[in-house]
PDB file of N, H, CA, C and O in Angstrom:
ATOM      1  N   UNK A   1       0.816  -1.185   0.000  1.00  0.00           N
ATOM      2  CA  UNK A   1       0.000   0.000   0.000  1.00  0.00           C
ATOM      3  C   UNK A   1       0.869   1.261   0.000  1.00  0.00           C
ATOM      4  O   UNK A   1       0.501   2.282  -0.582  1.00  0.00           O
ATOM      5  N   UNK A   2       2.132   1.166   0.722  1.00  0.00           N
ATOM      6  H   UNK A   2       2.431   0.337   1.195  1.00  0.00           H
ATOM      7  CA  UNK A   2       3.147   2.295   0.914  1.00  0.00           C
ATOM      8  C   UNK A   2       3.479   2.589  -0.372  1.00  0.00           C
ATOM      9  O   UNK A   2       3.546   3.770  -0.713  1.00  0.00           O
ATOM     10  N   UNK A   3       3.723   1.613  -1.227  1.00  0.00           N
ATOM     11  H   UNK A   3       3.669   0.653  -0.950  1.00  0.00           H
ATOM     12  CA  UNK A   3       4.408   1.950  -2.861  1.00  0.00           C
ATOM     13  C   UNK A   3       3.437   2.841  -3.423  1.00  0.00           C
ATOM     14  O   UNK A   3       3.822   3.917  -3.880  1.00  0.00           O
ATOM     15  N   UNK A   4       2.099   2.493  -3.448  1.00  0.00           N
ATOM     16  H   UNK A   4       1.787   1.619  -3.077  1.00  0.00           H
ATOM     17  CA  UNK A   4       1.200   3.802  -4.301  1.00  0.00           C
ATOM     18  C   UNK A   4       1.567   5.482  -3.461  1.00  0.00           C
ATOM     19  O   UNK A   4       1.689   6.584  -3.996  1.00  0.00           O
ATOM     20  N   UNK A   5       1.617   5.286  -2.708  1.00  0.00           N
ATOM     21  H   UNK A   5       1.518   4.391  -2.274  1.00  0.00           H
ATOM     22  CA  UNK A   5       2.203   6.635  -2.025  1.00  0.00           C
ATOM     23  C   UNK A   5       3.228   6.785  -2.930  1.00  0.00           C
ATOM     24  O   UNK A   5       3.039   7.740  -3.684  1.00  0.00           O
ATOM     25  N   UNK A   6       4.427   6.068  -3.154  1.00  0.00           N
ATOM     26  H   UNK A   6       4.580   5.293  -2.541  1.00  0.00           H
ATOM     27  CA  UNK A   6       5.983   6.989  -3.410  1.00  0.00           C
ATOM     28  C   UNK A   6       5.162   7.009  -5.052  1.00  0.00           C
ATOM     29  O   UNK A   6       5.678   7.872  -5.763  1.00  0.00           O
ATOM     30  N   UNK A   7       3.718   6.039  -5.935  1.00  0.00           N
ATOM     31  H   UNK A   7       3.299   5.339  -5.357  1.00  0.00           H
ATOM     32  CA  UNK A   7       4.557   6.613  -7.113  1.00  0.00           C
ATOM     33  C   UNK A   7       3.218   7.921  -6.776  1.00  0.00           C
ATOM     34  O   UNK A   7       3.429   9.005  -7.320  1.00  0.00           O
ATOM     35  N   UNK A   8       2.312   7.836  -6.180  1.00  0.00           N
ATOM     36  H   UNK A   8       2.140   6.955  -5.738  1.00  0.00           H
ATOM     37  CA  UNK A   8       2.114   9.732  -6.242  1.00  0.00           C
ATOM     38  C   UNK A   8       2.569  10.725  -5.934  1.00  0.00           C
ATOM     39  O   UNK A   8       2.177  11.809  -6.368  1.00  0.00           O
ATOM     40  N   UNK A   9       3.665  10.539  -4.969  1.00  0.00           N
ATOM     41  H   UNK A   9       3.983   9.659  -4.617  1.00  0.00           H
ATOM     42  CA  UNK A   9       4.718  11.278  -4.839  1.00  0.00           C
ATOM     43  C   UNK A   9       5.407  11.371  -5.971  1.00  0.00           C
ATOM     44  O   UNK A   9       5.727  12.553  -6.094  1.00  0.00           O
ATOM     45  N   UNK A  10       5.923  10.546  -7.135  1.00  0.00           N
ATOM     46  H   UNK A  10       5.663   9.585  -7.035  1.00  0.00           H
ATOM     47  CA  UNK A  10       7.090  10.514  -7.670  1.00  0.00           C
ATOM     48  C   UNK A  10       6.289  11.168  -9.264  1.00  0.00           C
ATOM     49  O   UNK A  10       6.878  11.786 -10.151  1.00  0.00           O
ATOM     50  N   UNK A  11       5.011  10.839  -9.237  1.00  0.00           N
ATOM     51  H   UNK A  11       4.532  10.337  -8.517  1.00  0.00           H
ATOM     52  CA  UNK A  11       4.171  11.618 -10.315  1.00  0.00           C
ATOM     53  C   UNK A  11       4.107  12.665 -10.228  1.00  0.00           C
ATOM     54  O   UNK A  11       4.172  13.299 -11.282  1.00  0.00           O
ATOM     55  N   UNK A  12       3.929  13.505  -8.793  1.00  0.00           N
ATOM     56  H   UNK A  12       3.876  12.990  -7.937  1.00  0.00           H
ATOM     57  CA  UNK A  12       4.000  14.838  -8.702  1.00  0.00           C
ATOM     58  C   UNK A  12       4.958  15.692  -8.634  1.00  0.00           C
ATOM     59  O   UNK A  12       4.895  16.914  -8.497  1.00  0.00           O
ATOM     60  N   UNK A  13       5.932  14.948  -8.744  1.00  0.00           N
ATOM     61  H   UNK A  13       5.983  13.956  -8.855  1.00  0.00           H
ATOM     62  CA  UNK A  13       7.751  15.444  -8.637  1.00  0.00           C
ATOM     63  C   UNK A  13       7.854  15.580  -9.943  1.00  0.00           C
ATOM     64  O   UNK A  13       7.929  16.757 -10.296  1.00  0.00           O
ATOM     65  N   UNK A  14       7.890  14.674 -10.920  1.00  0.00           N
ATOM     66  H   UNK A  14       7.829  13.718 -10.634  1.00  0.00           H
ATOM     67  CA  UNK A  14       8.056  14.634 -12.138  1.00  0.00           C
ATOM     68  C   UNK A  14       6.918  15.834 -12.765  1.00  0.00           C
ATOM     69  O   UNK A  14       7.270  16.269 -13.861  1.00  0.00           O
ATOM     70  N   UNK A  15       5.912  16.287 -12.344  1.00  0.00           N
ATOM     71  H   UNK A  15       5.626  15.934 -11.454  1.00  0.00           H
ATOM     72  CA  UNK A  15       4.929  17.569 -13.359  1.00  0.00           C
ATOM     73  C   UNK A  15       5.411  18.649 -13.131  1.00  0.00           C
ATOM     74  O   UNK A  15       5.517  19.505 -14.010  1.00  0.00           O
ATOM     75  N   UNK A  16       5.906  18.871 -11.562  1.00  0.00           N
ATOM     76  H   UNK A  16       5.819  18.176 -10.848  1.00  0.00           H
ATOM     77  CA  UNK A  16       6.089  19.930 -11.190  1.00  0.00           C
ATOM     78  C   UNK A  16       8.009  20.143 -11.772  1.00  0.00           C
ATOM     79  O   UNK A  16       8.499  21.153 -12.278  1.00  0.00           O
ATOM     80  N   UNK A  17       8.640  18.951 -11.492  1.00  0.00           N
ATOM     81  H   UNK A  17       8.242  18.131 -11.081  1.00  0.00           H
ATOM     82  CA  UNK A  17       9.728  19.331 -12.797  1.00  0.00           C
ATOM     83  C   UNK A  17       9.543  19.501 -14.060  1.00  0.00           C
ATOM     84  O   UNK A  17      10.533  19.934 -14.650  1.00  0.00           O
ATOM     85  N   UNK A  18       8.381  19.264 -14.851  1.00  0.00           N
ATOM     86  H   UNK A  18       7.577  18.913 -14.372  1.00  0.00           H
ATOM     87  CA  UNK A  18       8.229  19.392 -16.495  1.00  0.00           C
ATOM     88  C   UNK A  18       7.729  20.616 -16.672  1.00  0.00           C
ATOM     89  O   UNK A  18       7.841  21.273 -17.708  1.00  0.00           O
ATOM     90  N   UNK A  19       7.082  21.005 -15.521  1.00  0.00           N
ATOM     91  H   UNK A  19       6.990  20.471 -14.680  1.00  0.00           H
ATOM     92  CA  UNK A  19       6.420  22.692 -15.163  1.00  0.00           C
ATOM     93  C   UNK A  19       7.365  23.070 -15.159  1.00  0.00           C
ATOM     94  O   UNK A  19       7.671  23.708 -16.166  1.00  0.00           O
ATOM     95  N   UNK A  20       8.308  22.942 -14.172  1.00  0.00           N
ATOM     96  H   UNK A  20       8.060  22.423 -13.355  1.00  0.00           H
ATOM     97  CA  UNK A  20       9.224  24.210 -14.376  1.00  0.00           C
ATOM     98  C   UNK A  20      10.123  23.973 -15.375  1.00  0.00           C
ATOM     99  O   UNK A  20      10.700  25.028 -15.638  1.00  0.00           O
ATOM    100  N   UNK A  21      10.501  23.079 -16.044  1.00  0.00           N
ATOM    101  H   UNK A  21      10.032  22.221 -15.831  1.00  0.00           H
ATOM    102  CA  UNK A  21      11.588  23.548 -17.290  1.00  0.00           C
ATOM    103  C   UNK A  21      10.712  23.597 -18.329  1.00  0.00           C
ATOM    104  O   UNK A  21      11.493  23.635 -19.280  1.00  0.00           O
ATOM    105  N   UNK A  22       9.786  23.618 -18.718  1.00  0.00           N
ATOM    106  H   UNK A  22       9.152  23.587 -17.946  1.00  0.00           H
ATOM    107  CA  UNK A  22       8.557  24.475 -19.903  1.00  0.00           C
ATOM    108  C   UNK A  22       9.139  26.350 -19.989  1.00  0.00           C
ATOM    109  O   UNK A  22       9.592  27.232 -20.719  1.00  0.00           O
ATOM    110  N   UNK A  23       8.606  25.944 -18.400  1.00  0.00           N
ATOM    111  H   UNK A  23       8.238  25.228 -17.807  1.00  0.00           H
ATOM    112  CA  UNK A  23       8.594  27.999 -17.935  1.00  0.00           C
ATOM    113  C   UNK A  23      10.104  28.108 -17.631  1.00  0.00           C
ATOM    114  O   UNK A  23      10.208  29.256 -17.198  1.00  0.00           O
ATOM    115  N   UNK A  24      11.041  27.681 -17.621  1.00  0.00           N
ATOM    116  H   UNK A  24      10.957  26.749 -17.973  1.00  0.00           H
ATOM    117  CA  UNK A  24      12.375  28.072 -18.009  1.00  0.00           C
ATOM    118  C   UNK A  24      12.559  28.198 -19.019  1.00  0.00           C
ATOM    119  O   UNK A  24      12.586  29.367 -19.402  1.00  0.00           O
ATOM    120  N   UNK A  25      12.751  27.306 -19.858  1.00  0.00           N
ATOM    121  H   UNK A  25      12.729  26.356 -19.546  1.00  0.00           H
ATOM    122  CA  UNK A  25      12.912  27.575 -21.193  1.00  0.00           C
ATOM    123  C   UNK A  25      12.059  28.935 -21.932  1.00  0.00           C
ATOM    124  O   UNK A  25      12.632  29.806 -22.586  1.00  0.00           O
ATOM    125  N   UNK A  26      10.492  28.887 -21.648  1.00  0.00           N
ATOM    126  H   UNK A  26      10.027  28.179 -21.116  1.00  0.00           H
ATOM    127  CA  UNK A  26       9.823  30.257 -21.991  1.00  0.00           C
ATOM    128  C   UNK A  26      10.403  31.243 -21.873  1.00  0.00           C
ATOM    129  O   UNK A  26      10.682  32.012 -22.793  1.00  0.00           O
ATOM    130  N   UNK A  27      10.730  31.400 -20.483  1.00  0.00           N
ATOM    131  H   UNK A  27      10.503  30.775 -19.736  1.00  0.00           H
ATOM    132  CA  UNK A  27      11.527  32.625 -20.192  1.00  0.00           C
ATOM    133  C   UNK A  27      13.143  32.529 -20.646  1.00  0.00           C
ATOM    134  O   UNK A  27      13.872  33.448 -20.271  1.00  0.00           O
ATOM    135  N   UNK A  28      13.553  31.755 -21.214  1.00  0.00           N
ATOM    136  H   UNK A  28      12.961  31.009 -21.518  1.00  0.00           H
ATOM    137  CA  UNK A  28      14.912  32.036 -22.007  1.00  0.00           C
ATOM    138  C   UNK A  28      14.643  32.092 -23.282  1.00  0.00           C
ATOM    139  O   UNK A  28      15.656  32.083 -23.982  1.00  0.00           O
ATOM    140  N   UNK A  29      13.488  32.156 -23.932  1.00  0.00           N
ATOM    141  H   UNK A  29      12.666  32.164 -23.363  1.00  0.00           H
ATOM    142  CA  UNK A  29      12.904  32.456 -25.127  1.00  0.00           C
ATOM    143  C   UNK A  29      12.926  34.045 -24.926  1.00  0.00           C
ATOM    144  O   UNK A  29      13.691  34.633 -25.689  1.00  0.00           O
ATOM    145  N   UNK A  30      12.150  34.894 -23.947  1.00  0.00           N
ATOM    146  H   UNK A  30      11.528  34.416 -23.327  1.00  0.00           H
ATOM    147  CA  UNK A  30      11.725  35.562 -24.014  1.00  0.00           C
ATOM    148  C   UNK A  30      12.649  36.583 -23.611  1.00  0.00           C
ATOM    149  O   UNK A  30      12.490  37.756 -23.950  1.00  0.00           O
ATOM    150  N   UNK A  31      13.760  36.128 -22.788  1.00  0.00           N
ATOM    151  H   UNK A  31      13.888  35.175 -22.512  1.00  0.00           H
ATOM    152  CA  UNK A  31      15.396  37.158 -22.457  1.00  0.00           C
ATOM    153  C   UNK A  31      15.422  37.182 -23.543  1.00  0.00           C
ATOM    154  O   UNK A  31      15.057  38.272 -23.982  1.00  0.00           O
ATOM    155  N   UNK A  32      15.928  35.844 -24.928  1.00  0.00           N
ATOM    156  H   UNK A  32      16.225  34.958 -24.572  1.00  0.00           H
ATOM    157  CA  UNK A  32      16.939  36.035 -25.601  1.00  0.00           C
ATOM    158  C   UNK A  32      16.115  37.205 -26.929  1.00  0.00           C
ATOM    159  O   UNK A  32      16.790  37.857 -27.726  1.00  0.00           O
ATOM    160  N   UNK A  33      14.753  37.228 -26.885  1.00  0.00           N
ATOM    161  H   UNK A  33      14.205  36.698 -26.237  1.00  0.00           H
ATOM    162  CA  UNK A  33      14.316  38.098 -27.479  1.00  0.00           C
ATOM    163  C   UNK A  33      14.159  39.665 -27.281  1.00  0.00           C
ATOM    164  O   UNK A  33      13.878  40.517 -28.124  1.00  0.00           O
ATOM    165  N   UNK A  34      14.443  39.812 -25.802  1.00  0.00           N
ATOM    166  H   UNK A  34      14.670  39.120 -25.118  1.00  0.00           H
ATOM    167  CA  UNK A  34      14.829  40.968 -25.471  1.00  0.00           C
ATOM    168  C   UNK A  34      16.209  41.284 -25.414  1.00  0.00           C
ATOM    169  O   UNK A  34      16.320  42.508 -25.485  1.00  0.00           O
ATOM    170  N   UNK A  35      17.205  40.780 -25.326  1.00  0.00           N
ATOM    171  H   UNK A  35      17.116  39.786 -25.268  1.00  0.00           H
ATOM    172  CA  UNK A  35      18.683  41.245 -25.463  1.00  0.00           C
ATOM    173  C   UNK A  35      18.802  40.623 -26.807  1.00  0.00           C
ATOM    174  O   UNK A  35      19.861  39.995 -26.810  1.00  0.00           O
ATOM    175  N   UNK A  36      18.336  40.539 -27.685  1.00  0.00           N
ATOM    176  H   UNK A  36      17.476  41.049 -27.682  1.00  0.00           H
ATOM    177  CA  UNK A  36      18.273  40.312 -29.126  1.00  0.00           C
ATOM    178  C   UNK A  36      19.129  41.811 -29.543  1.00  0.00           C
ATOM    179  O   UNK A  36      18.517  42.813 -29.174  1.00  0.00           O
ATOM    180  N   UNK A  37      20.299  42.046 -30.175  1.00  0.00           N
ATOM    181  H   UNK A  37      20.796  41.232 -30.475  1.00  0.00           H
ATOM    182  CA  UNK A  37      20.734  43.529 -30.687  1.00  0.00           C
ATOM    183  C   UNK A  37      19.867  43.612 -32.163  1.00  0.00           C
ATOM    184  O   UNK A  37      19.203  44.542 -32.621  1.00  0.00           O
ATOM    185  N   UNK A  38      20.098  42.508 -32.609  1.00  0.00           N
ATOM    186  H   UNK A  38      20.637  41.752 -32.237  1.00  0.00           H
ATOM    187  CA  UNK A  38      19.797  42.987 -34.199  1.00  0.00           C
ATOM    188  C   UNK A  38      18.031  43.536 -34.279  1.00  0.00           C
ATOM    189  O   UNK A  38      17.621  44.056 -35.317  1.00  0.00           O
ATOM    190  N   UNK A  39      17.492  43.421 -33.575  1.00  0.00           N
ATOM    191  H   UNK A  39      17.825  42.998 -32.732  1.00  0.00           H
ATOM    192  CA  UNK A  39      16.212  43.658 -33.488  1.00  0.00           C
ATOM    193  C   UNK A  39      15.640  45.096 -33.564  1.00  0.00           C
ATOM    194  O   UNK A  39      15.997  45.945 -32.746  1.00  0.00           O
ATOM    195  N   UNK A  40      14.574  45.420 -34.747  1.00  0.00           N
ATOM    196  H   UNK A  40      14.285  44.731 -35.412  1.00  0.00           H
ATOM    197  CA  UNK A  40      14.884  47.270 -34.689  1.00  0.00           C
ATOM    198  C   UNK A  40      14.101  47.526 -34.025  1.00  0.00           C
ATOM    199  O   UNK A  40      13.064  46.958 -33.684  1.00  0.00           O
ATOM    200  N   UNK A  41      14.763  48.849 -33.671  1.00  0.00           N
ATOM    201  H   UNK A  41      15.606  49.311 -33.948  1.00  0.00           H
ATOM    202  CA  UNK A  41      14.052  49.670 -32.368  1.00  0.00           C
ATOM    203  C   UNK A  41      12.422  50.639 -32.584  1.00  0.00           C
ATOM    204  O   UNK A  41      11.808  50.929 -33.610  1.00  0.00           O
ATOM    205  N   UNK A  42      12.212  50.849 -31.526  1.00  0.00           N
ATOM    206  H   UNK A  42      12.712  50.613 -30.692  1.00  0.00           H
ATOM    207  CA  UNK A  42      10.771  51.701 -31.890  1.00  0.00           C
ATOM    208  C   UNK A  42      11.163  52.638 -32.727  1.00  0.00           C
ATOM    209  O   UNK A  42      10.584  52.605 -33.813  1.00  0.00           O
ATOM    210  N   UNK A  43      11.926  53.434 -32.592  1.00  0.00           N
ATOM    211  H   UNK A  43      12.397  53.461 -31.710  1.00  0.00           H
ATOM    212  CA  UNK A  43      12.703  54.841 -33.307  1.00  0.00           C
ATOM    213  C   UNK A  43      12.830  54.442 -34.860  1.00  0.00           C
ATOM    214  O   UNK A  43      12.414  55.062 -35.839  1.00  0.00           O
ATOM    215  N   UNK A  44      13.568  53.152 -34.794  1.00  0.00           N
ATOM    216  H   UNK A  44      13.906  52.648 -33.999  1.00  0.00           H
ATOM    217  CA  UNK A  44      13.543  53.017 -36.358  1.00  0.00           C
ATOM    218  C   UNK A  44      12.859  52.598 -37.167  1.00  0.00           C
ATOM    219  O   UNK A  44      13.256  52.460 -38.324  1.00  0.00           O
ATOM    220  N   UNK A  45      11.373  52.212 -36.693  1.00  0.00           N
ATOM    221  H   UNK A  45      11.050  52.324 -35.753  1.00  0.00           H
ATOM    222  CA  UNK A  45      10.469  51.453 -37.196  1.00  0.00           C
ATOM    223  C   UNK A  45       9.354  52.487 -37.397  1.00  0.00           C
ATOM    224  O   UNK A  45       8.585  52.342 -38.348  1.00  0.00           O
ATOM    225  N   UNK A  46       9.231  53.462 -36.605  1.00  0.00           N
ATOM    226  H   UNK A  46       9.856  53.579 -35.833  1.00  0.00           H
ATOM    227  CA  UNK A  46       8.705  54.563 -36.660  1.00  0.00           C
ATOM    228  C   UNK A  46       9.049  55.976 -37.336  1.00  0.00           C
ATOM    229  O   UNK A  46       8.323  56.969 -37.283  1.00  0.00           O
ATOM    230  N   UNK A  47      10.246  55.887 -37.959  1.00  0.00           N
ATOM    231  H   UNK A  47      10.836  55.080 -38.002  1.00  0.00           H
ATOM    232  CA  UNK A  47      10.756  56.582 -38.404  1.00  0.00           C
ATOM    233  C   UNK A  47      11.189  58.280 -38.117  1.00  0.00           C
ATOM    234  O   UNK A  47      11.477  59.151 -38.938  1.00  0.00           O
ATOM    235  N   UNK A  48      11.103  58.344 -36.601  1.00  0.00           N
ATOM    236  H   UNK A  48      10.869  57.637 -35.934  1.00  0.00           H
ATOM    237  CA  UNK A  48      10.939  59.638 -35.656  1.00  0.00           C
ATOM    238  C   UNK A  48      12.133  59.606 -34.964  1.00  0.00           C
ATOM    239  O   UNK A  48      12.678  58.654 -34.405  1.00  0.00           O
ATOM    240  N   UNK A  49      12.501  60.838 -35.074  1.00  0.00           N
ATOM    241  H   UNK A  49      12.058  61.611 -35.528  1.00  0.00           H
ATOM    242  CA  UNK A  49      13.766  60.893 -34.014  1.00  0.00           C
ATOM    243  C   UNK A  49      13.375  61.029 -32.585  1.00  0.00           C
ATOM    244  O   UNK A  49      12.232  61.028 -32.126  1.00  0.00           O
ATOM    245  N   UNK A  50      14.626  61.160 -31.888  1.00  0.00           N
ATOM    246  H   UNK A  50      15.554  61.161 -32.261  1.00  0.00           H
ATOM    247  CA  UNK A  50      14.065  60.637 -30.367  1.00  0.00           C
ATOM    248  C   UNK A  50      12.905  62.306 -30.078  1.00  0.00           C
ATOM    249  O   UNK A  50      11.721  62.215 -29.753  1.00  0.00           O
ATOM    250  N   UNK A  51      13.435  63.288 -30.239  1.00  0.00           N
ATOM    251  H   UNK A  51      14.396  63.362 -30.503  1.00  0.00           H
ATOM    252  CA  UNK A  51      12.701  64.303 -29.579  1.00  0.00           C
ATOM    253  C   UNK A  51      11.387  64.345 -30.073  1.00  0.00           C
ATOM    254  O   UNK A  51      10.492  64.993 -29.531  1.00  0.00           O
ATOM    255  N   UNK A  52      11.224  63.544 -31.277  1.00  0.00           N
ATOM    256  H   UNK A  52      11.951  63.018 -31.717  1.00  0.00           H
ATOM    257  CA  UNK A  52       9.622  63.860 -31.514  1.00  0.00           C
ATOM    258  C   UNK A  52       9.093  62.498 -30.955  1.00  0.00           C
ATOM    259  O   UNK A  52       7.901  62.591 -30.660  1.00  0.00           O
ATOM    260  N   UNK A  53       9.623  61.269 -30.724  1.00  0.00           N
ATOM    261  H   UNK A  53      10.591  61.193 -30.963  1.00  0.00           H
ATOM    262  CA  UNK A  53       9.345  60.337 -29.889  1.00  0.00           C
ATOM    263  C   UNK A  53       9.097  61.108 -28.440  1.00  0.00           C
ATOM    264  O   UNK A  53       8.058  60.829 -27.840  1.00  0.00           O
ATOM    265  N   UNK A  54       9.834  61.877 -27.973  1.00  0.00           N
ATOM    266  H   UNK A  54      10.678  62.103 -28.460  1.00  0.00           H
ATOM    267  CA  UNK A  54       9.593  62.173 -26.406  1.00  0.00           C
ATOM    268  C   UNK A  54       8.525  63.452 -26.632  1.00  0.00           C
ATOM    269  O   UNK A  54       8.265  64.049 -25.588  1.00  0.00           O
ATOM    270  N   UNK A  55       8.096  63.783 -27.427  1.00  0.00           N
ATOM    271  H   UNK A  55       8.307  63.298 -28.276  1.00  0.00           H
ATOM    272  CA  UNK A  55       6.973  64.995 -27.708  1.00  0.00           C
ATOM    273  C   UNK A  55       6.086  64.081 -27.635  1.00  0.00           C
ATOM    274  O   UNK A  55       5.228  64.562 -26.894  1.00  0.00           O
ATOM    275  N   UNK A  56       5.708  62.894 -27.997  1.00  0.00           N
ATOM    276  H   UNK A  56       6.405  62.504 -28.599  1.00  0.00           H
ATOM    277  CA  UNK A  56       4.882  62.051 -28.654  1.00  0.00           C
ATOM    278  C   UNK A  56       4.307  61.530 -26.958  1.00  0.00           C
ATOM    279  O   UNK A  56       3.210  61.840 -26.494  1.00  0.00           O
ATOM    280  N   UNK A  57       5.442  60.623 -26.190  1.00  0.00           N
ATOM    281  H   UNK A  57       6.333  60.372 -26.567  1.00  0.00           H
ATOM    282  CA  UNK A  57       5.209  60.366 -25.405  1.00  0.00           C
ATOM    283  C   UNK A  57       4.682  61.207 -23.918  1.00  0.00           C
ATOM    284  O   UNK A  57       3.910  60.839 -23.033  1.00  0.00           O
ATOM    285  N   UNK A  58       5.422  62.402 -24.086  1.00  0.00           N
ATOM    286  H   UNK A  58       6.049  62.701 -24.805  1.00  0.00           H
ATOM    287  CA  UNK A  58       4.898  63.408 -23.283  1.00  0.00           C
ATOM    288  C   UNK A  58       3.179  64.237 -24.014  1.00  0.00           C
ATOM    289  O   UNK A  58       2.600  65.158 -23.438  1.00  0.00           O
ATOM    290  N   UNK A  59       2.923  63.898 -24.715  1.00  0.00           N
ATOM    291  H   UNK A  59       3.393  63.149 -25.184  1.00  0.00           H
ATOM    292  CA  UNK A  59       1.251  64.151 -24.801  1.00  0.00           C
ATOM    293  C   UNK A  59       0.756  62.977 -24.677  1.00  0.00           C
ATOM    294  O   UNK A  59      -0.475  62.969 -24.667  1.00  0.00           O
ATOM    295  N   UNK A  60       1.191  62.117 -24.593  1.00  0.00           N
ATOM    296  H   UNK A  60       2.191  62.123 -24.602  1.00  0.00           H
ATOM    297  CA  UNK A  60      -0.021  60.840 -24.352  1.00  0.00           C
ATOM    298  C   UNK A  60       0.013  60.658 -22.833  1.00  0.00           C
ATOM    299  O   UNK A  60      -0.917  59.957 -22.432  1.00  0.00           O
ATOM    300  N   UNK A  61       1.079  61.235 -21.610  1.00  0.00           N
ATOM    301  H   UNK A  61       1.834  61.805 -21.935  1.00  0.00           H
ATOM    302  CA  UNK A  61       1.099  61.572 -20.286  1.00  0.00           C
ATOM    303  C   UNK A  61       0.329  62.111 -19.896  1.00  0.00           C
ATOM    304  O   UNK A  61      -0.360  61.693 -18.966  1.00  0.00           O
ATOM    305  N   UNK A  62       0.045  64.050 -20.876  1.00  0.00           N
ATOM    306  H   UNK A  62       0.605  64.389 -21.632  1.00  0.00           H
ATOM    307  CA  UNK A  62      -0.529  64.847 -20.371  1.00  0.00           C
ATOM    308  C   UNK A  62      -2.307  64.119 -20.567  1.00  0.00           C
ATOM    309  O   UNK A  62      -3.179  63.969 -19.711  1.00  0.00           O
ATOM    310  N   UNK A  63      -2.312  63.841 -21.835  1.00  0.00           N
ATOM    311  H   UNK A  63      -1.603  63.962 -22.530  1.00  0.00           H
ATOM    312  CA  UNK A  63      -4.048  63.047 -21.954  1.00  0.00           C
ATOM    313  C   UNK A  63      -4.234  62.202 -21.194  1.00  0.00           C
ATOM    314  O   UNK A  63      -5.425  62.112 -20.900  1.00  0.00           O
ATOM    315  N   UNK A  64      -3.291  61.165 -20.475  1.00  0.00           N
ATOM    316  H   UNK A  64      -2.323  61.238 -20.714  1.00  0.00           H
ATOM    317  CA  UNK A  64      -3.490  60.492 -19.674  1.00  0.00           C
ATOM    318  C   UNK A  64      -3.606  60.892 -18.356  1.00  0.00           C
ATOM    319  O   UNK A  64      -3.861  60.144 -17.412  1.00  0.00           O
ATOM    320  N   UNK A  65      -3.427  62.003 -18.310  1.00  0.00           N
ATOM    321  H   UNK A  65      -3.220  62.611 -19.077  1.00  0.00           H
ATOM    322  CA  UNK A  65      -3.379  62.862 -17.108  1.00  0.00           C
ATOM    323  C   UNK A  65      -4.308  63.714 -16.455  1.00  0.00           C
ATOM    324  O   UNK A  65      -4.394  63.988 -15.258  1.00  0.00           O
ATOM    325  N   UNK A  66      -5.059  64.131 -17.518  1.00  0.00           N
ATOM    326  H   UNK A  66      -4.989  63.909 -18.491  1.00  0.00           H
ATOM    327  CA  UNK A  66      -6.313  64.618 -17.938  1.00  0.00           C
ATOM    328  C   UNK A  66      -7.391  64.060 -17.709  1.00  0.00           C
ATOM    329  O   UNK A  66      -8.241  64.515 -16.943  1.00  0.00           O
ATOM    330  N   UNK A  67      -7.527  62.583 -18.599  1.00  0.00           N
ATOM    331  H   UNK A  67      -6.837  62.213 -19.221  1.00  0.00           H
ATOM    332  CA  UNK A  67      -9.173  61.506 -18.414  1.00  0.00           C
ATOM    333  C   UNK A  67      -8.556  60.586 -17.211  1.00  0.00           C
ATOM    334  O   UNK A  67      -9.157  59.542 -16.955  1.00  0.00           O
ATOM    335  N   UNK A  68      -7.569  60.868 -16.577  1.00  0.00           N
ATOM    336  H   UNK A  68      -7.081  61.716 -16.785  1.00  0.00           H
ATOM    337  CA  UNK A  68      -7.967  59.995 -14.960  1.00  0.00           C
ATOM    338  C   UNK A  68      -8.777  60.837 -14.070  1.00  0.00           C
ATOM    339  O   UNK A  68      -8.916  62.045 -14.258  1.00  0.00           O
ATOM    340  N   UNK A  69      -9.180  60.345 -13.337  1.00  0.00           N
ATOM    341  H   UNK A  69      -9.067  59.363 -13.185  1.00  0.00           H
ATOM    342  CA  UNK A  69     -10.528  61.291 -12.055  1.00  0.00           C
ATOM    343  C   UNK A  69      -9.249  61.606 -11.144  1.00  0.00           C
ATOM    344  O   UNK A  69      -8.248  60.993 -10.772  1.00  0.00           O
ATOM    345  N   UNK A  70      -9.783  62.831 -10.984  1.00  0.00           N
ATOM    346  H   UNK A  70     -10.596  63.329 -11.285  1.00  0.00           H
ATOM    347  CA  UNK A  70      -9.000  63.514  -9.404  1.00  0.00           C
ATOM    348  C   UNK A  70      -9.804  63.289  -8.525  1.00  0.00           C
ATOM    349  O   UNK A  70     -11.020  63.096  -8.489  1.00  0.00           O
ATOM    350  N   UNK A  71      -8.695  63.347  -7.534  1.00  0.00           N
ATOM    351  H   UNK A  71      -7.707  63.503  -7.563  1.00  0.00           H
ATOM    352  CA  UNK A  71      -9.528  62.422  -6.109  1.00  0.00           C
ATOM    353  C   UNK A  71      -9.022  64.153  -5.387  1.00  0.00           C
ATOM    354  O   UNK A  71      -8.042  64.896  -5.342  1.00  0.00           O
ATOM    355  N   UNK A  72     -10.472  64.086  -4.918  1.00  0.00           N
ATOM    356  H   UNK A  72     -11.268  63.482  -4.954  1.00  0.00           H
ATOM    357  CA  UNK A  72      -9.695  65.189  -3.509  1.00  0.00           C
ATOM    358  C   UNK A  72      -9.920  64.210  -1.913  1.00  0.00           C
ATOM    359  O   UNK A  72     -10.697  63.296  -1.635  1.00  0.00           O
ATOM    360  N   UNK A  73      -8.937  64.854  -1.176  1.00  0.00           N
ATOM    361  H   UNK A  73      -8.306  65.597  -1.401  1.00  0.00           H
ATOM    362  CA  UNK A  73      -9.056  64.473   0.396  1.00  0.00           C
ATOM    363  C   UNK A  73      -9.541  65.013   1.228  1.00  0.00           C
ATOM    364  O   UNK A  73      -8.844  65.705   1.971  1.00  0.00           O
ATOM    365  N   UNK A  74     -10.377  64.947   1.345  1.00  0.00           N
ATOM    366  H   UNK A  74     -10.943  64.386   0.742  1.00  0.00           H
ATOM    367  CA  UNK A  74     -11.378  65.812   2.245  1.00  0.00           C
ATOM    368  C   UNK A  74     -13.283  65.748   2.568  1.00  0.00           C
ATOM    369  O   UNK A  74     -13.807  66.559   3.331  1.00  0.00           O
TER     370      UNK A  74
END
């Protein structure tokens, strides 16, 4: 009766190791696609230099800044 114990033990050792090297490997998919160099950048795909990139991004702050609700305290 003790042996069905070790193999559900030894079934659940073995998923939870196939779990985690799935999601290891994922996530070394997903580094090597972020430290990828050859990969083009927003800038160059967009065809904007950085200051009209940071014009760009600084109005989508201020609109975002705008349609959130102000909270007062009081």
């Amino acid at each position: 009766m003790t042996w069905q114990l070790w193999v559900v033990i030894t079934l659940v050792a073995a998923g939870i190791v196939i779990l985690a090297v799935t999601r290891m490997r994922h996530a070394q998919d997903v580094f090597s696609d972020i430290t990828r160099l050859d990969r083009p950048t927003e800038s160059s795909r967009a065809g904007l230099s950085g200051d009209e990139l940071a014009e760009a991004r600084a109005r989508a702050r201020h609109a975002a800044a705008e349609a959130a609700p102000r909270r007062s305290h009081g």
